[in-house]
N, CA, C and O atoms as a Maestro MAE file, in Angstrom:
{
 s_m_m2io_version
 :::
 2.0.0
}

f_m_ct {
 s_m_title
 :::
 protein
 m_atom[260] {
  # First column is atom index #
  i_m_mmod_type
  r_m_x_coord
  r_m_y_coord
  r_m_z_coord
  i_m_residue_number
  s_m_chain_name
  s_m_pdb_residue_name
  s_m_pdb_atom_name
  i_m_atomic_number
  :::
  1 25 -8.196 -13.161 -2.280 1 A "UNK " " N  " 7
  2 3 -7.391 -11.991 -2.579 1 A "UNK " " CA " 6
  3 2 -7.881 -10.832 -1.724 1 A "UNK " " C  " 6
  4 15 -9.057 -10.483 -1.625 1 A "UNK " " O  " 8
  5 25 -6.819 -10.272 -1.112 2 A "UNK " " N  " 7
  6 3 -7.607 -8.930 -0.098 2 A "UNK " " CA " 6
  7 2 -6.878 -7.717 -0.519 2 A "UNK " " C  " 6
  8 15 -5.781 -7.763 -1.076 2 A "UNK " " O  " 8
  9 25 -7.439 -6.758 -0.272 3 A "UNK " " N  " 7
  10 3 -7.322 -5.573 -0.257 3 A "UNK " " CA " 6
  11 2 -7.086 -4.371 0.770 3 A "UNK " " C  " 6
  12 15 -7.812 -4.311 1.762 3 A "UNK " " O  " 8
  13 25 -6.175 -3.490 0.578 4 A "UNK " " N  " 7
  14 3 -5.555 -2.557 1.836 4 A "UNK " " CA " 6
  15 2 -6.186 -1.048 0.659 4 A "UNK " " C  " 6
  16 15 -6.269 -1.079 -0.569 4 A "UNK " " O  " 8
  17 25 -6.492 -0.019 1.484 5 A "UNK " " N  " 7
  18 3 -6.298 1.416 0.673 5 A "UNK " " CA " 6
  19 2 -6.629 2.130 1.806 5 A "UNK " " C  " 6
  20 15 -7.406 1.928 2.740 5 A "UNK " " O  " 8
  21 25 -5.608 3.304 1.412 6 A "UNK " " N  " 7
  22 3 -5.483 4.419 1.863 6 A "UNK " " CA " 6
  23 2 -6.134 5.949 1.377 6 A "UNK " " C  " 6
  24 15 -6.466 6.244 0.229 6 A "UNK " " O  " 8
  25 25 -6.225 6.960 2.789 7 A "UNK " " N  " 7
  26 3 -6.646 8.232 2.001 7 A "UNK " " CA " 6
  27 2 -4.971 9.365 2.327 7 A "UNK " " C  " 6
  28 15 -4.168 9.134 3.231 7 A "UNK " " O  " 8
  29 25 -4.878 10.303 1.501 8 A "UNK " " N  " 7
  30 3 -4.350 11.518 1.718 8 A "UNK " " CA " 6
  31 2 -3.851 12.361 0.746 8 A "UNK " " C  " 6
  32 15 -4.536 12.151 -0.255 8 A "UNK " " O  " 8
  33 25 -2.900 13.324 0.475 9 A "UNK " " N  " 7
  34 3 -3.030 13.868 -0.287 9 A "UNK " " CA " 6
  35 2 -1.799 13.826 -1.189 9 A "UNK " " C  " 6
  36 15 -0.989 14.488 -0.541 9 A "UNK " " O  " 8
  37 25 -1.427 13.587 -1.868 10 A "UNK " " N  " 7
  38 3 0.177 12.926 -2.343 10 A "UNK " " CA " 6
  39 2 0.717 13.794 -4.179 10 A "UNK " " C  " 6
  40 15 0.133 13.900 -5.257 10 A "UNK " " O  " 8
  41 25 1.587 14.071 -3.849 11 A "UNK " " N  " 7
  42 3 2.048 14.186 -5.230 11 A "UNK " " CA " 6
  43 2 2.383 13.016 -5.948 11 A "UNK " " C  " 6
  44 15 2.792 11.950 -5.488 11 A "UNK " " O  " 8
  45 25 2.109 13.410 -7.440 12 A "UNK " " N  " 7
  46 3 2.866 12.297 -8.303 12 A "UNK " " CA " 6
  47 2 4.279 12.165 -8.419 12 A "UNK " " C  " 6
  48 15 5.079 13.098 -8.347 12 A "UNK " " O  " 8
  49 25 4.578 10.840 -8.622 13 A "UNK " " N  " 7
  50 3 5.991 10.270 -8.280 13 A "UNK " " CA " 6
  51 2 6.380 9.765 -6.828 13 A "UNK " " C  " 6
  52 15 7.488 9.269 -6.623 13 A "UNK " " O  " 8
  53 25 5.327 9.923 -5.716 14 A "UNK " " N  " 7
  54 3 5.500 9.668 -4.686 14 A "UNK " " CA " 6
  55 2 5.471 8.053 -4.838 14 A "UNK " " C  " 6
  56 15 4.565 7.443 -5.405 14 A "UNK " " O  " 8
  57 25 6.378 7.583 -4.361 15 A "UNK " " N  " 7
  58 3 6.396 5.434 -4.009 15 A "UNK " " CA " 6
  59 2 5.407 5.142 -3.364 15 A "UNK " " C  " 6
  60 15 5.096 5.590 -2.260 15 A "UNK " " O  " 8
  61 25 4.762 4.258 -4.100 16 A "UNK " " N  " 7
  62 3 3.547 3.628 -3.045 16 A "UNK " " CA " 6
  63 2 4.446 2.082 -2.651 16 A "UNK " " C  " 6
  64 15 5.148 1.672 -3.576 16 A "UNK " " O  " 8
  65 25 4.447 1.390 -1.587 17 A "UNK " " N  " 7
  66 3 5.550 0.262 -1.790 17 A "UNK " " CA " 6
  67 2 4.122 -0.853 -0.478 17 A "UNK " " C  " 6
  68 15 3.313 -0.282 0.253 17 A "UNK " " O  " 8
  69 25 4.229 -1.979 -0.564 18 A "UNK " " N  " 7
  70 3 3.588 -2.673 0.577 18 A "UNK " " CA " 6
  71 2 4.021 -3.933 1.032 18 A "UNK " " C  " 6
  72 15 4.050 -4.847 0.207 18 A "UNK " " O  " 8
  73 25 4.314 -4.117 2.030 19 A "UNK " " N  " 7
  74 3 5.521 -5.613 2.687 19 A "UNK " " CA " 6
  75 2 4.191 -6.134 3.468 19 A "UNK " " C  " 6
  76 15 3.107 -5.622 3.747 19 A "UNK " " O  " 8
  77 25 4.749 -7.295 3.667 20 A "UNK " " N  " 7
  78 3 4.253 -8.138 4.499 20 A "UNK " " CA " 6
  79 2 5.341 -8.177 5.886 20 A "UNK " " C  " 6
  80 15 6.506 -7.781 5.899 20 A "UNK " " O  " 8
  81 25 4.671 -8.698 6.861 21 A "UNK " " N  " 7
  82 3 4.634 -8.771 8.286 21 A "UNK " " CA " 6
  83 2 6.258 -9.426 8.674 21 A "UNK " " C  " 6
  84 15 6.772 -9.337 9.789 21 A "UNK " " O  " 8
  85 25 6.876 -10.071 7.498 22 A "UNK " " N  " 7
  86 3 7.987 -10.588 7.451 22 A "UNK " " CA " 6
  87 2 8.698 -9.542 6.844 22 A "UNK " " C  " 6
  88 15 9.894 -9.736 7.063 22 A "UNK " " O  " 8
  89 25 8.494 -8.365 6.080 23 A "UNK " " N  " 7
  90 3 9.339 -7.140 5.349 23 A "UNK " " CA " 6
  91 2 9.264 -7.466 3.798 23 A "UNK " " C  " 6
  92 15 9.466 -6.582 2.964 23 A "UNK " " O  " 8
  93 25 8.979 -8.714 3.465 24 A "UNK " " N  " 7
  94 3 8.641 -9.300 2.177 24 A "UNK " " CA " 6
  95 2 7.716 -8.030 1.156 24 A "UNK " " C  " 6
  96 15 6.656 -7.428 1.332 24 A "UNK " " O  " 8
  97 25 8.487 -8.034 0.346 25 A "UNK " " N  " 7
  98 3 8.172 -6.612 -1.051 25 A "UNK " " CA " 6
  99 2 6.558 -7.514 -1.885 25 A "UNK " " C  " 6
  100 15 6.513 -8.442 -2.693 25 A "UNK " " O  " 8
  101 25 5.692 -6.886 -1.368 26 A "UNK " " N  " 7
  102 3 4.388 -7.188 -1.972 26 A "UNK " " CA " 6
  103 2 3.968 -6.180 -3.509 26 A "UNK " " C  " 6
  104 15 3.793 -6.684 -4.618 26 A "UNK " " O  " 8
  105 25 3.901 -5.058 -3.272 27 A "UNK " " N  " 7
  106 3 3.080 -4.316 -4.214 27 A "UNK " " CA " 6
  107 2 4.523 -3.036 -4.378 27 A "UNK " " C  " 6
  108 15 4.936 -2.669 -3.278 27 A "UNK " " O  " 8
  109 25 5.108 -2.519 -5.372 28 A "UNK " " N  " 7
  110 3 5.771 -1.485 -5.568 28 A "UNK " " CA " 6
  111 2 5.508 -0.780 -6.698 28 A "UNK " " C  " 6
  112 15 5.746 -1.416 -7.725 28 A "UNK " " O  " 8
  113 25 4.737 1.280 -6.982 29 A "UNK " " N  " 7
  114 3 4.006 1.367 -7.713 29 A "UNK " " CA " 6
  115 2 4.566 2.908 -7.626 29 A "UNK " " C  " 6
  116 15 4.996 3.252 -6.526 29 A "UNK " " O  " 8
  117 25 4.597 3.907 -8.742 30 A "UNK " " N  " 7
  118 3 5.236 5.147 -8.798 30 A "UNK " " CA " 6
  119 2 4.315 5.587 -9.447 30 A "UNK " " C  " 6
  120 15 4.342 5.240 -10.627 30 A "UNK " " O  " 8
  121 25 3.261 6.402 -9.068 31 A "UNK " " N  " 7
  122 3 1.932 6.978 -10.412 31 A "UNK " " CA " 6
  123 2 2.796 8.425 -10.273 31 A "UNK " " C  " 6
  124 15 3.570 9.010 -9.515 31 A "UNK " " O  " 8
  125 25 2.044 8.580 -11.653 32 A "UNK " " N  " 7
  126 3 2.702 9.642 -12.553 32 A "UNK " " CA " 6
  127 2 1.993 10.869 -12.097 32 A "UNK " " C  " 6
  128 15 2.553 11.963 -12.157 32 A "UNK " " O  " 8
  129 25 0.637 10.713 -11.588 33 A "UNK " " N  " 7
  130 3 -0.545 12.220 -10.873 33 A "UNK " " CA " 6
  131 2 -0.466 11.818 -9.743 33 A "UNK " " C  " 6
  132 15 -0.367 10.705 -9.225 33 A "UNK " " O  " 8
  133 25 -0.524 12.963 -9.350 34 A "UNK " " N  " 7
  134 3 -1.173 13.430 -7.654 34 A "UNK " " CA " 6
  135 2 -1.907 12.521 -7.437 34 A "UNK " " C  " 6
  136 15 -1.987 11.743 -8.388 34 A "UNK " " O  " 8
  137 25 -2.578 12.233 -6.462 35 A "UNK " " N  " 7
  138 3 -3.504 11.012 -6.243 35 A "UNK " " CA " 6
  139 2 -3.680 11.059 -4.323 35 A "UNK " " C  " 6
  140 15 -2.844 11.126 -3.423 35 A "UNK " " O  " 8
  141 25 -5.079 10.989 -4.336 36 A "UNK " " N  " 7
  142 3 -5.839 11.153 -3.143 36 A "UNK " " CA " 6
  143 2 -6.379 9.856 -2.328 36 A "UNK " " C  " 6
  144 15 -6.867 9.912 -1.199 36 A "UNK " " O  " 8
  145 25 -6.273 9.150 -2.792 37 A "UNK " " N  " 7
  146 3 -6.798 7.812 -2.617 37 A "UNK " " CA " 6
  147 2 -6.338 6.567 -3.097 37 A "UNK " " C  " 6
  148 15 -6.360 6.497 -4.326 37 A "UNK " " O  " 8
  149 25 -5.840 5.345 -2.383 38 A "UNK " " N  " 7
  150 3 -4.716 4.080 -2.916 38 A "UNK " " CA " 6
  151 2 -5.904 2.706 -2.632 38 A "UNK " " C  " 6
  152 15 -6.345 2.415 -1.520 38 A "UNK " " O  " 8
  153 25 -6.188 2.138 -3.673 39 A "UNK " " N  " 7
  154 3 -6.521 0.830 -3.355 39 A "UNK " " CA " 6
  155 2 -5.394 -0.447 -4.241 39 A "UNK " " C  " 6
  156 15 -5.258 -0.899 -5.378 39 A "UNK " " O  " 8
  157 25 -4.844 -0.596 -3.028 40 A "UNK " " N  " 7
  158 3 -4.134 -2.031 -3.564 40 A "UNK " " CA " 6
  159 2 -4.793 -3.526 -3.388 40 A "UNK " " C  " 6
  160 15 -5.594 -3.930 -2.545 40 A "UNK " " O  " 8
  161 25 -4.284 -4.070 -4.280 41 A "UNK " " N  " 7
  162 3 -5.271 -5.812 -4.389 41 A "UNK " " CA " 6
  163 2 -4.312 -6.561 -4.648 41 A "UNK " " C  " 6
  164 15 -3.772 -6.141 -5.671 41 A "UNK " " O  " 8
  165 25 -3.680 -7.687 -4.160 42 A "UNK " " N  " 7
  166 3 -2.733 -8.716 -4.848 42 A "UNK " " CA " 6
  167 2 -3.266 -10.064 -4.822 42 A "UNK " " C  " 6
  168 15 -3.980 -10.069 -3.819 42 A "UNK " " O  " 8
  169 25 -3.320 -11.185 -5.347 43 A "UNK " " N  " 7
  170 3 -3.378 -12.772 -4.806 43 A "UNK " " CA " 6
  171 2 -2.174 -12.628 -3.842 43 A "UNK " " C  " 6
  172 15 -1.892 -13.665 -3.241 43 A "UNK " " O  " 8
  173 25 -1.582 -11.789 -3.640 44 A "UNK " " N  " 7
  174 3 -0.290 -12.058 -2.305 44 A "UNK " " CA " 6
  175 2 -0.921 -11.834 -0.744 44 A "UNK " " C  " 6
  176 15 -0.559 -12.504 0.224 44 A "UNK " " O  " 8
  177 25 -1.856 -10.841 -0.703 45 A "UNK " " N  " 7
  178 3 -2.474 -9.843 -0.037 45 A "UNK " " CA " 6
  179 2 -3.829 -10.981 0.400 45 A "UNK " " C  " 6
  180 15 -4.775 -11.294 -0.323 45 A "UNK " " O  " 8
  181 25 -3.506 -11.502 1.983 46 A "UNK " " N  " 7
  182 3 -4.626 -12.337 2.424 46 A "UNK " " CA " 6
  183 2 -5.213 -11.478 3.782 46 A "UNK " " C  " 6
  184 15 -4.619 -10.912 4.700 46 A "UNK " " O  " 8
  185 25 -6.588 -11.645 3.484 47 A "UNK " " N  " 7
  186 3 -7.455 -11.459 3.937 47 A "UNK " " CA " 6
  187 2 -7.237 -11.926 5.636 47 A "UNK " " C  " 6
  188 15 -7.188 -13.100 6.002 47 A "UNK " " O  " 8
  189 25 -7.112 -10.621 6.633 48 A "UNK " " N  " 7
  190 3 -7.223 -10.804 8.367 48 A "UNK " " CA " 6
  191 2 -5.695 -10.706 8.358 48 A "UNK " " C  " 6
  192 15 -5.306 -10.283 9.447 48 A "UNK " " O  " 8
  193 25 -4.433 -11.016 7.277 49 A "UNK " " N  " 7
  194 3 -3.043 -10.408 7.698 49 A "UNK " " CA " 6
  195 2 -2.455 -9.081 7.687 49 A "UNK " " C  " 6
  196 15 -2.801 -8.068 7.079 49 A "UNK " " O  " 8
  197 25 -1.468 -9.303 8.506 50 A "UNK " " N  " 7
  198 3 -1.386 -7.547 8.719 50 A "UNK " " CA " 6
  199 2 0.060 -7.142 7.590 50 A "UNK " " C  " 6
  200 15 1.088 -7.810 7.485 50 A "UNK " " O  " 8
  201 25 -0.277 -5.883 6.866 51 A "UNK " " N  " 7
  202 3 0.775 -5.357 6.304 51 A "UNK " " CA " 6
  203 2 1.169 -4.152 6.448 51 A "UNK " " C  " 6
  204 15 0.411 -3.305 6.921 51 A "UNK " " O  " 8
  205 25 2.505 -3.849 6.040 52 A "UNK " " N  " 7
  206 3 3.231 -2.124 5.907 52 A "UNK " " CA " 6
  207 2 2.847 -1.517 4.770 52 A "UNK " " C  " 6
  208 15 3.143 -1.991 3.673 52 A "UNK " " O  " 8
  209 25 2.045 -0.243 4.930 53 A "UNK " " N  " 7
  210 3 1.613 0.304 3.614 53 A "UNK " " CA " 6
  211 2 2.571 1.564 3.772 53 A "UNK " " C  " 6
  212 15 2.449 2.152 4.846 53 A "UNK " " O  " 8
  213 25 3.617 2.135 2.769 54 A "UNK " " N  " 7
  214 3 4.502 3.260 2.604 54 A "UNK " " CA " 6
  215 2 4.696 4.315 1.331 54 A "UNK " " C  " 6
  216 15 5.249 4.121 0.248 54 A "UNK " " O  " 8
  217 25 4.181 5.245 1.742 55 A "UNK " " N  " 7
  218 3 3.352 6.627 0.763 55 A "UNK " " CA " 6
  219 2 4.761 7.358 1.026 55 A "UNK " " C  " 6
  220 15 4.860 7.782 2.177 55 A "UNK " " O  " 8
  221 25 5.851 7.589 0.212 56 A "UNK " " N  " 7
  222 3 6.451 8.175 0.364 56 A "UNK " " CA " 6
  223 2 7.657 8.204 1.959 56 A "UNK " " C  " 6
  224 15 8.627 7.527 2.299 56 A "UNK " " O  " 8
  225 25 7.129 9.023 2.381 57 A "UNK " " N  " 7
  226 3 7.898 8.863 3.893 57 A "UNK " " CA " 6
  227 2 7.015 8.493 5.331 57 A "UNK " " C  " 6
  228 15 7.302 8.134 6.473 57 A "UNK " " O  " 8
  229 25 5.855 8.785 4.612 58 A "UNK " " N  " 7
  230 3 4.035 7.887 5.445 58 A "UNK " " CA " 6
  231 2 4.575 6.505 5.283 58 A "UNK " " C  " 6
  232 15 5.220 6.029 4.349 58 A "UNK " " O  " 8
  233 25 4.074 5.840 6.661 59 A "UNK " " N  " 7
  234 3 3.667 4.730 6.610 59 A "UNK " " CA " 6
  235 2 3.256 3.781 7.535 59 A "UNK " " C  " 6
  236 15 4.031 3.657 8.484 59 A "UNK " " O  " 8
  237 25 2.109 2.958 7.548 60 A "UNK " " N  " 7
  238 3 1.111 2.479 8.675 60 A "UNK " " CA " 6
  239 2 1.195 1.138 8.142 60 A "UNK " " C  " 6
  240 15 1.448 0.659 7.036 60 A "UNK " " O  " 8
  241 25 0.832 0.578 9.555 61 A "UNK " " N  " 7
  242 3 0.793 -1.106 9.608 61 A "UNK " " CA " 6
  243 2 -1.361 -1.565 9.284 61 A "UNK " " C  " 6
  244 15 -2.190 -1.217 10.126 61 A "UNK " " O  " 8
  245 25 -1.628 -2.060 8.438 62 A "UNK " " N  " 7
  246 3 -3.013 -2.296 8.353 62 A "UNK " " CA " 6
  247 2 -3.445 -3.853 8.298 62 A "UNK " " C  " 6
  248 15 -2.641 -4.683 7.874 62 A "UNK " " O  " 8
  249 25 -4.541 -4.173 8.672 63 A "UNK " " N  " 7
  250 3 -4.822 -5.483 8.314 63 A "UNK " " CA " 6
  251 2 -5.879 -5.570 7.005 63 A "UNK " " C  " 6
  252 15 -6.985 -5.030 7.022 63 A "UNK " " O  " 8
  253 25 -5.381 -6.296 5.933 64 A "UNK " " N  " 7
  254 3 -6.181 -6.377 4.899 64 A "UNK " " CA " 6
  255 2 -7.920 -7.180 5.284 64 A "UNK " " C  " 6
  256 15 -8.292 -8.091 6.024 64 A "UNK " " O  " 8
  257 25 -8.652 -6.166 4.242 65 A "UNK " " N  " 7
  258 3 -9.949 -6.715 4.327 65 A "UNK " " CA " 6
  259 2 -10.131 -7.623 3.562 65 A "UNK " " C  " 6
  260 15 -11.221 -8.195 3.530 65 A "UNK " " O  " 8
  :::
 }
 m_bond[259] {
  # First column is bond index #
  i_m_from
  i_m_to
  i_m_order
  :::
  1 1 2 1
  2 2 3 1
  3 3 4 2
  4 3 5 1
  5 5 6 1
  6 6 7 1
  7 7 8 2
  8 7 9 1
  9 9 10 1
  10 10 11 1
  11 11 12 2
  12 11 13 1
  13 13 14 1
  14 14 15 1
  15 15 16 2
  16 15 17 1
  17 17 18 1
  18 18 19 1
  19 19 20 2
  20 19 21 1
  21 21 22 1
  22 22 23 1
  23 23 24 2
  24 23 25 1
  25 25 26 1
  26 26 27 1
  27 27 28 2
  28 27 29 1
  29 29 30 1
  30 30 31 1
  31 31 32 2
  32 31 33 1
  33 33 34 1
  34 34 35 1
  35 35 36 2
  36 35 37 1
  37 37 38 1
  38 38 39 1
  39 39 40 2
  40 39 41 1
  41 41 42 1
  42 42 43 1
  43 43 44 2
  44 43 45 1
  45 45 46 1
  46 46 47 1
  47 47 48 2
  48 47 49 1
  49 49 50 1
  50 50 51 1
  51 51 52 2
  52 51 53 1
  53 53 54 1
  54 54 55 1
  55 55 56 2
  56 55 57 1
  57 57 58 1
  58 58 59 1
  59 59 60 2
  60 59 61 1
  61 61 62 1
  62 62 63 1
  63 63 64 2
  64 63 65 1
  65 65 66 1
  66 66 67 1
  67 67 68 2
  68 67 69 1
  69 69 70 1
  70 70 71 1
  71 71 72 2
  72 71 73 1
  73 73 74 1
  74 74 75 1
  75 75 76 2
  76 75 77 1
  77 77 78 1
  78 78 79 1
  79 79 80 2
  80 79 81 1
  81 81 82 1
  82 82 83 1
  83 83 84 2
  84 83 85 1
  85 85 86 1
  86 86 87 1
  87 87 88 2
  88 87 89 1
  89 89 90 1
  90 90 91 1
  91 91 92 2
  92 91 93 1
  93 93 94 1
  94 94 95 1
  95 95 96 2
  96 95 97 1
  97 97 98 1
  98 98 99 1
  99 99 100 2
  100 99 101 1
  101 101 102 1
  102 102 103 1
  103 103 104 2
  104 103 105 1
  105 105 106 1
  106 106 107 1
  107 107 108 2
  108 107 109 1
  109 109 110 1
  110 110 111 1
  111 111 112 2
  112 111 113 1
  113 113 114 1
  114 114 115 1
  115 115 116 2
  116 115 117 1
  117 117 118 1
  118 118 119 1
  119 119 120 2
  120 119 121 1
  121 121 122 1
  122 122 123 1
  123 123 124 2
  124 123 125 1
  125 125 126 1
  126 126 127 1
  127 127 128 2
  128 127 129 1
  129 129 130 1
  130 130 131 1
  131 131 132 2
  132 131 133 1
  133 133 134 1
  134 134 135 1
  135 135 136 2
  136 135 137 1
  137 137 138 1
  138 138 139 1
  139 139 140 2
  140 139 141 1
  141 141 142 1
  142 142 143 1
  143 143 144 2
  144 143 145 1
  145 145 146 1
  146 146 147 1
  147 147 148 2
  148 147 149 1
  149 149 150 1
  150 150 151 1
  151 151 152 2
  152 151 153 1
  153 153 154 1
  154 154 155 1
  155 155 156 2
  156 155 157 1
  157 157 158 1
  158 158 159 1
  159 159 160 2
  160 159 161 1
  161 161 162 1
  162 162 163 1
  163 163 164 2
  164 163 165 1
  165 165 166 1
  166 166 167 1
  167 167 168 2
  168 167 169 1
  169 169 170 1
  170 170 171 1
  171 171 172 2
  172 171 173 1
  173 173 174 1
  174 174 175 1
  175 175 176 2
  176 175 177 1
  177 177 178 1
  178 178 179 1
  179 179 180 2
  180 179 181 1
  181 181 182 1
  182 182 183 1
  183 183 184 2
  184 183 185 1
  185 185 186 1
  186 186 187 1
  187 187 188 2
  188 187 189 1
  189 189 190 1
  190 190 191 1
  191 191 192 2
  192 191 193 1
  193 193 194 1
  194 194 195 1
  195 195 196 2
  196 195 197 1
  197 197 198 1
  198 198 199 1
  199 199 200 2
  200 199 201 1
  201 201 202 1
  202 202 203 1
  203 203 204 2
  204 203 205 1
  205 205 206 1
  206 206 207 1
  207 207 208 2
  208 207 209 1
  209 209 210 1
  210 210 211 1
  211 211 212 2
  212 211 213 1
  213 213 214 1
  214 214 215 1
  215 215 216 2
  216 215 217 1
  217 217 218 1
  218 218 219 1
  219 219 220 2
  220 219 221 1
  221 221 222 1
  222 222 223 1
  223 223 224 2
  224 223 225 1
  225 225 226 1
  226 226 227 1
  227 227 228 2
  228 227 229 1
  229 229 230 1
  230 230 231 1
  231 231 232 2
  232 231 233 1
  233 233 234 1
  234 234 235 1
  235 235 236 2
  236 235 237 1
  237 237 238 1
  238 238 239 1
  239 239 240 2
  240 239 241 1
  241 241 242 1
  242 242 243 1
  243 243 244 2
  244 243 245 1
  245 245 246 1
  246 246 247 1
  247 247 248 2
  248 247 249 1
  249 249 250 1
  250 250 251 1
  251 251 252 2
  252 251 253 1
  253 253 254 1
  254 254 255 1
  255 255 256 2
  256 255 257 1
  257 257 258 1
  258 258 259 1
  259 259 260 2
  :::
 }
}
């Protein structure tokens, strides 16, 4: 199981959403606070593949650790 997280500065209600390399809907998450910091974890989420992480209207391609 691997893990992606992000830093910045976000209001609550902002979409946290995360696809895989195919566009495939991995992680989709709406927190209710502000929030400075994202660690996502799935059994979907493998370790050395690369995914789309999307903060609202942010969003970067990462390879999970």
């Amino acid at each position: 199981q691997g893990t992606m997280a992000a830093q910045g500065n976000f209001s609550g209600g902002t979409e946290i959403r995360l696809e895989d390399a195919s566009g495939k809907e991995i992680i989709t998450y709406t927190p209710e606070n502000s929030f400075q910091f994202i660690i996502l974890s799935s059994p979907d989420i493998k370790k050395g593949d690369s995914y789309t992480m999307y903060v609202g209207t942010v969003s970067g391609t990462f390879e999970a650790q």
